[in-house]
N, C-alpha and C positions, 0 to 999 in steps of 0.2 A: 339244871336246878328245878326239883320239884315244887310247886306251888299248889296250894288249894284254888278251888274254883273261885273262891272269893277275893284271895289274890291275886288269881288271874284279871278278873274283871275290873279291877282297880286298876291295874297294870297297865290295861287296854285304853281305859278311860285316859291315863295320864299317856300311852299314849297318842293316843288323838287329840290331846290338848286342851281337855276339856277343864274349863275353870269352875263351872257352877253345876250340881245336881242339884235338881229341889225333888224334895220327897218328905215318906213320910212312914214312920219305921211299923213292922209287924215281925212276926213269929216268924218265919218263910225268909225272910231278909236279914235276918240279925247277923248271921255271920258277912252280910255283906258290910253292913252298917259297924261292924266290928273292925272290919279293916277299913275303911272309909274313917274311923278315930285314931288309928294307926298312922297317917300319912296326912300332909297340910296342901300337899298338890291341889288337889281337886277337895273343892268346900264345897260343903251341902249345906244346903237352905231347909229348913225344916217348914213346911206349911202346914196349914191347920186343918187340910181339906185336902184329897186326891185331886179332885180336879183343880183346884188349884194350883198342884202339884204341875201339874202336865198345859192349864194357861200360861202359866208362870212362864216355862220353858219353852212353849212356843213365844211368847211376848220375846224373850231372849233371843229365840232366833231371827224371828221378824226384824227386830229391827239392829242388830248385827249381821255377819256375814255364817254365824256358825249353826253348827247343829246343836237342836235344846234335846237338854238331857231331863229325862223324869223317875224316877224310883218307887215305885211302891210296890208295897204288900201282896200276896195270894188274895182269894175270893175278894171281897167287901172292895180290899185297898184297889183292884182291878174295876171292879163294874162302877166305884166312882169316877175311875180314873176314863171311861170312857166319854164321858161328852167332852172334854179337852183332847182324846186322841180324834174321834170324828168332828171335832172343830178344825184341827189342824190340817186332817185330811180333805175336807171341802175346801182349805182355803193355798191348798198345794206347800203346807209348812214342814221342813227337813225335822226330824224330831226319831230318836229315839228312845223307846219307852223300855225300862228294864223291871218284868214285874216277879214277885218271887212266887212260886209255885209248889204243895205241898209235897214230899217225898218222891219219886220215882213211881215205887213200890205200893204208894195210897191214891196214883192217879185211878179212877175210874171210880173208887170205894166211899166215894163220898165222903171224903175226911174231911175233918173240921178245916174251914174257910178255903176248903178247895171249889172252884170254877172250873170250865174250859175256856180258860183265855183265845187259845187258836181260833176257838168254834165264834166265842161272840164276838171278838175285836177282828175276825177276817172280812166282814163287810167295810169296815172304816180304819183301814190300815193301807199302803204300799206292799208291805208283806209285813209275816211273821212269820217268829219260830220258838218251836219247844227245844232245849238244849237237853237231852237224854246223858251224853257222855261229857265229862270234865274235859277232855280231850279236844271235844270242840267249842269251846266257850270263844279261845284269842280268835279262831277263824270266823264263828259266827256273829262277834263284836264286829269283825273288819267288815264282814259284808252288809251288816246292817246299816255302818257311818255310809259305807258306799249306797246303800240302794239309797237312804234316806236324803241323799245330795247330789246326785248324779238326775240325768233325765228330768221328769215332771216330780219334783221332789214331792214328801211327804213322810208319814208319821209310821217308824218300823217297831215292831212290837217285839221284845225276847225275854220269853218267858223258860225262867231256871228253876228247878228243884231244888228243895234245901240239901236235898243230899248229893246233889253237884255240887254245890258252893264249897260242902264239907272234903270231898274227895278230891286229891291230888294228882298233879300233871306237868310234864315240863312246859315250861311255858316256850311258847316262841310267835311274837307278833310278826304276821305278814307285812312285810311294806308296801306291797299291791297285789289286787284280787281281781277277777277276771269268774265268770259266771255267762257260762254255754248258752243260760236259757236268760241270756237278762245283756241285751247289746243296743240301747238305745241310739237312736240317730240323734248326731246333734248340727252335724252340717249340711244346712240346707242344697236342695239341689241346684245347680247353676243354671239350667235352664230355664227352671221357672223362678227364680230371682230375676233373668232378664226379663221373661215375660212381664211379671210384675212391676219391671221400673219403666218396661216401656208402657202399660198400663194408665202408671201414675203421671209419666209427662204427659199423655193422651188426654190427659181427663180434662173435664170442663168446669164440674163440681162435685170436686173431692171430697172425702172426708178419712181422717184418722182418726182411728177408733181403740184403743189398746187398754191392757188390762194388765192385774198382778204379776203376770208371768213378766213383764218387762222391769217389774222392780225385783223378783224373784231372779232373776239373770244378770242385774245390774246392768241393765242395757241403758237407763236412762238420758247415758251422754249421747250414746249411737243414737237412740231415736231423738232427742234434741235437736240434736246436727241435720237430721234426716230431713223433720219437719221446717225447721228455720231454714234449709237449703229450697226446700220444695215451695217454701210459704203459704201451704196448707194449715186449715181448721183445724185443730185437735180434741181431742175428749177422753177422759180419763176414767172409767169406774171406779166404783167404790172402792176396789181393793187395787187400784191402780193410780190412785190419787199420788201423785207428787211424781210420777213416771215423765212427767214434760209439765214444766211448772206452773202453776197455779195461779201465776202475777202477769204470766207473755200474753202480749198481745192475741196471739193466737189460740190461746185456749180458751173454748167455748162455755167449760165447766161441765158438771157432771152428766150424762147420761143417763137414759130408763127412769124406771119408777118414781125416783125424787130426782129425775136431775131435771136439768134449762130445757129451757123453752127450744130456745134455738140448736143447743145441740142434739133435742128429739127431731124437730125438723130436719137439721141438717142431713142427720143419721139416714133417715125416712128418704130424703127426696137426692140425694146427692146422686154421681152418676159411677163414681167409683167408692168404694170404702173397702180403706186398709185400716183391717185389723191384725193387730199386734200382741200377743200373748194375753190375748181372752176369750171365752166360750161361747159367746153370745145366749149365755144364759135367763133366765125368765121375766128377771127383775131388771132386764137393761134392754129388751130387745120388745116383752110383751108378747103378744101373738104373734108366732109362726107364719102364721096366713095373711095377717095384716102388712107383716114387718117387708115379705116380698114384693120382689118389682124384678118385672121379664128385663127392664134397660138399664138397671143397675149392673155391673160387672163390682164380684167380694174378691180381693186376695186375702188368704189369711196364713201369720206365721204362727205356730205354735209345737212346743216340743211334743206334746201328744198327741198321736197320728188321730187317735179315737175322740180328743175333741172338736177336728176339723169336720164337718159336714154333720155333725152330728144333731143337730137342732135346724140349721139352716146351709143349705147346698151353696157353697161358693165356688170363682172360677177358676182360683190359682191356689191352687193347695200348695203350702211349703213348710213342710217339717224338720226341726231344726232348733238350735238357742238361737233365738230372737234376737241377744246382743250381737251374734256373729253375721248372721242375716241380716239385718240390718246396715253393720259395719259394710259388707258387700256392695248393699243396694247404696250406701255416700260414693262407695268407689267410681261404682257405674254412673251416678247420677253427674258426679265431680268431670268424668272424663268424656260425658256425652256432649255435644254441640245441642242437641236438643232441650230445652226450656219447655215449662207447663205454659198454656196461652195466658199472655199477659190481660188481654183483655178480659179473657171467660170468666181470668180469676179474681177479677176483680170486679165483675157483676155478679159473682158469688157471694162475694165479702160484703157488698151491699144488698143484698137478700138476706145473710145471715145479721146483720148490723140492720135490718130491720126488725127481724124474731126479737133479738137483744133490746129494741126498745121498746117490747113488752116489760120488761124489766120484772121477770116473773118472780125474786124472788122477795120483793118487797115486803116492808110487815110496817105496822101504826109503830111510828117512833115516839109520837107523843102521849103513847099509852104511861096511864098510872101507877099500870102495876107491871112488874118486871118480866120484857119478853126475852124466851130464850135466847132470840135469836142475837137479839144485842148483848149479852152473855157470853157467847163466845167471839163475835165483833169485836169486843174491848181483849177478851181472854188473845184473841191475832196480834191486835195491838199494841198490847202490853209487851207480849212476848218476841214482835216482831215477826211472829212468823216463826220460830226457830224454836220451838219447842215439841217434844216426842206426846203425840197425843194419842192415847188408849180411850176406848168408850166399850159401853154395851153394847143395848140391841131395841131397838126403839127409835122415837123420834127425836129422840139426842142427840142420836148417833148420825141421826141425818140430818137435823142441822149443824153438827159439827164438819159434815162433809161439804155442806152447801156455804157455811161461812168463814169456817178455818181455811185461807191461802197454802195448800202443801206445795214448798216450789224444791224438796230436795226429797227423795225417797226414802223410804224406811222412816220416817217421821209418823205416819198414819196406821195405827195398831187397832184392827180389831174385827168380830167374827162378822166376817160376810156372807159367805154359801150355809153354814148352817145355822146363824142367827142364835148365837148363843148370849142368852141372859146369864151375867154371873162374871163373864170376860175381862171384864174391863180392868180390876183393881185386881187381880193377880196376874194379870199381863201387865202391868205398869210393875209389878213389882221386877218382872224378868227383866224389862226396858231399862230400870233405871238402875240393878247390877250389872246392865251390859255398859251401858253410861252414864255412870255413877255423876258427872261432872254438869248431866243435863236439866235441864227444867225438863220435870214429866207430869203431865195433866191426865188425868182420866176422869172426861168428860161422861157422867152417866142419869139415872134419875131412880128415883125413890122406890120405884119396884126393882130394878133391875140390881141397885147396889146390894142388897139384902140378901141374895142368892149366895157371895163368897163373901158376905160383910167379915167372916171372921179372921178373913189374911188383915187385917188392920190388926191383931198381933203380931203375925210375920212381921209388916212392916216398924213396928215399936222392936223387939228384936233384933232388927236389923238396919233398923236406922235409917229407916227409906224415907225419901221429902218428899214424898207423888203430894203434889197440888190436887186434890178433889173437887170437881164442877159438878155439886150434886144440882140439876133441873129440875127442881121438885114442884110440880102439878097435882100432884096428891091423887094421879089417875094413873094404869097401864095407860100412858099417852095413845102410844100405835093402835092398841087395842080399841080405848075409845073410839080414836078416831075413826075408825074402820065401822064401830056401833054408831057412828052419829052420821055416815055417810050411806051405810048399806043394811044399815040393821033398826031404822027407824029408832036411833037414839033410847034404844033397850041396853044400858050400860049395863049387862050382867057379868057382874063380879069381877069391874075393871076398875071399881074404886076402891082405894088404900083408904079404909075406916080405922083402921087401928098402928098408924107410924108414929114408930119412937122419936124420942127429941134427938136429931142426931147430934147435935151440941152435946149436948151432956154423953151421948155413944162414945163419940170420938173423944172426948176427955177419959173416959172409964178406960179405955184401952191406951189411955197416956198421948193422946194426940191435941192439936187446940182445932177446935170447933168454933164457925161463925156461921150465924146463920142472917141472911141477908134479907129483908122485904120489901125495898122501896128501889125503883130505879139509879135514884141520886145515890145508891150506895154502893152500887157494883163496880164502880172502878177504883172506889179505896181501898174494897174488901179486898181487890184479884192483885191492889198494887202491893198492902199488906202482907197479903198470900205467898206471892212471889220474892218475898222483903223474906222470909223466913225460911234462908237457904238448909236449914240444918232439920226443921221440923215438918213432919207431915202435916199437912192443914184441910179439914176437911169446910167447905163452901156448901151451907144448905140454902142454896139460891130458893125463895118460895114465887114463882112464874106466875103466869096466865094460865087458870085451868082450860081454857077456851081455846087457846092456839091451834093450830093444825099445820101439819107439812105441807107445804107446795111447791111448785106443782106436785099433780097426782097423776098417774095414771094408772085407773083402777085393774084389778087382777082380771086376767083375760081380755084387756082392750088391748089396741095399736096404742102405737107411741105417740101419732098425732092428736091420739083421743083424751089429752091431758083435761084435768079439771084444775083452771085458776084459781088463784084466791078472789077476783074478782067476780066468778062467775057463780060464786054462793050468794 
């Protein structure tokens, strides 16, 4: 049976199983978007904005188990769609991107709304590919779902000509693929997994360190077990939050730049540290040079052979899925006679239970005006904990990490490695057609909403309820605050002079708007909020323009070189 290319590609989609495309229609794609009206399998989400397009779809896969799918256009509809593909590429998101591309015949000619997708999406991509012949559309769908879920996942780019879409081909989906130059390791080596747990019972003052990759592998129960067996310290990154829960006694809280006290300490002085599917990247580790110690012994797991040693030299390299590695290391730890010292560990737990009654993350409760940070306190409360929370990129984002309890994974949506302003409300919209049944919050503030403000018709549209925590400071918070610590309080061009009433925004686009300013109001507003299972509600919380994130530790210091709140 011969099919067009454009049937093909529908074909393929339906199937891999895919429920949602979000996209957004152009010239280049119309025949796809013609058979995509043809068939009720696979529903498209129209967004207002490419890269909305492509948060959207990662928010989708984040916090389900599948691959987000994205659709746009030739030229314009591609170079928007890029800060959503190298968003999802920094933050190791499965995603494939299907963009349409002008003729065959007009590549190189400069035709109207032609790009070279290859050329600019190959830095922030997994792979890509140009589809030349209709012939290979089904095979090059199969191995993009593969590259883009397999190994250190990430965001695969396949870029089609209108005149493939148009030409026909039998169709016939592979059921498995297999690629000479593409054989990632996933099971760890056995030697050095024993190394390693003999390591951890060794140790005197341990520490767990782990990252994205353990929610990205669904390892979460494996390292749970791991660490409650071991009764070691834990810590979680930004993009690893809810990977070992949030409420256990053992968890120290966040890590690097904005995290605790104690678990920068810990981190710093410990004598062993297992980390677990993260990069010891800039903004959790600080200086290179500081962060070393000759009597520390690192193991670290991680699928990416090229994230190990790459920053910082560790002793036990083991490349591998993290859930499986782990699974291994309960085995041996279950079946060993050997116990970590009971004593050591627990003159560790009282060093770290001293860091802890610094109690760094403190803020004025009795303050007047409304602090963030008791904003999203009650937003935990309220919700128990059990709600899908999306944010921006700023200090919202960090005190959503610092005060929302994440104690189950894929709960915590948002851009970490490349700090994407704009994330947040078109990732909630992916979040909550993957869990249509959930409370979904996208925690953000007054600069950073403005960026994709206009998926608030997507969500009218489509019936989305995202609960909105707009933290309005009337400042680039981050920004400021970076000017009032290191830039002699020269706030250039971090104050928002001219913002809309977002009351009346979010009505205009059919949403109810409340806009909050006193303390005494923030728990009727959030109970109200959450009282409104059918409507989107957007929260213009008005804060403390004065606030500031803490701890700190400024860019290029050690970890121990925090600045308190106390110490202004």
């Amino acid at each position: 049976m011969e099919l067009t290319g454009a049937e093909i590609l529908i074909r393929c989609l339906q199937e891999e199983g895919v429920d949602y495309v979000f996209g957004y229609p152009g010239g280049a794609v119309l025949n796809i978007y013609d058979e995509l009206f043809k068939q009720t399998r696979v529903k498209h989400v129209l967004v207002r904005h490419e890269q909305g397009a492509v948060h959207a779809a990662d928010g989708y896969s984040r916090s389900s188990h599948k691959v987000g799918v994205a659709l746009v256009t030739s030229g314009p509809g591609v170079t928007n769609a890029v800060t959503g593909i190298a968003t999802a590429h920094m933050d190791s998101v499965p995603l494939v991107v299907i963009t349409g591309q002008v003729p065959t015949a007009a590549i190189g000619q400069d035709a109207f709304q032609e790009c070279d997708t290859v050329g600019i999406t190959r830095p922030c991509v997994k792979h890509n590919f140009l589809v030349k012949n209709v012939a290979d559309v089904a095979v090059t769908i199969k191995k993009a779902f593969y590259l883009a879920a397999t190994g250190r996942p990430g965001p695969v780019v396949v870029d089609i000509p209108k005149d493939v879409t148009q030409a026909k081909a039998e169709f016939s989906y592979p059921k498995t693929i297999s690629m000479r130059s593409y054989n990632p390791v996933t099971k760890g080596h056995a030697g050095q997994i024993k190394k390693a747990v003999q390591l951890l019972l060794e140790a005197k003052r341990p520490m767990v360190y782990t990252g994205g990759g353990v929610i990205l592998n669904d390892a979460s129960e494996a390292l749970t077990r791991l660490v409650r067996l071991l009764g070691f310290p834990c810590t979680n990154t930004l993009m690893g939050l809810g990977a070992f829960p949030g409420t256990d006694p053992q968890f120290t809280g966040m890590p690097g730049m904005h995290g605790t006290y104690e678990s920068n300490m810990a981190m710093q002085n410990c004598d062993v540290l297992f980390a677990v599917g993260t990069r010891f990247d800039d903004r959790v580790i600080g200086d290179p040079a500081h962060f070393y110690r000759a009597d520390r012994k690192i193991i670290h797991i991680d699928i990416d052979p090229s994230s190990i040693s790459k920053r910082v030299k560790v002793d036990v390299p083991i490349v591998g899925y993290v859930g499986d590695v782990l699974n291994e290391m309960v085995k041996l730890v279950e079946s060993s006679p050997a116990r970590p010292d009971g004593a050591a560990l627990k003159a560790w737990w009282a060093e770290i239970k001293d860091w802890q009654r610094k109690d760094c993350l403190r803020y004025d409760r009795a303050s007047k005006l409304i602090k963030p940070q008791f904003v999203l306190e009650k937003l935990y409360e309220l919700t128990r904990g059990d709600a899908f929370v999306t944010s921006d990129v700023g200090q919202h984002q960090m005190w959503a990490a610092q005060y929302y309890k994440f104690d189950k994974p894929r709960r915590w949506i948002n851009s970490g490695g490349l700090g994407t302003m704009g994330f947040g409300l078109p990732a909630a919209m992916g979040v909550q057609l993957a869990n249509p049944d959930a409370t979904v919050a996208c925690v953000t503030g007054e600069a950073s909403i403005q960026m994709c403000i206009q998926e608030l018709s997507t969500c009218k549209q489509y019936h989305l309820p995202i609960k909105i925590v707009n933290l309005n400071n009337r400042y680039m918070g981050m920004v400021r605050q970076w000017q009032e610590f290191f830039y002699g309080n020269r706030y250039a061009e971090s104050y928002m002079d001219a913002l809309p009433d977002f009351v009346k925004l979010a009505e205009a686009y059919g949403h109810v708007g409340m806009k909050i300013e006193q303390p005494r109001d923030v728990e009727g507003a959030l109970r109200e909020a959450l009282a409104q299972k059918e409507r989107l509600v957007f929260l213009d919380f008005i804060t403390d323009q004065t606030e500031n994130v803490f701890p700190m530790v400024p860019g290029g210091k050690g970890l121990t070189e925090m600045i308190l709140a106390e110490e202004l």
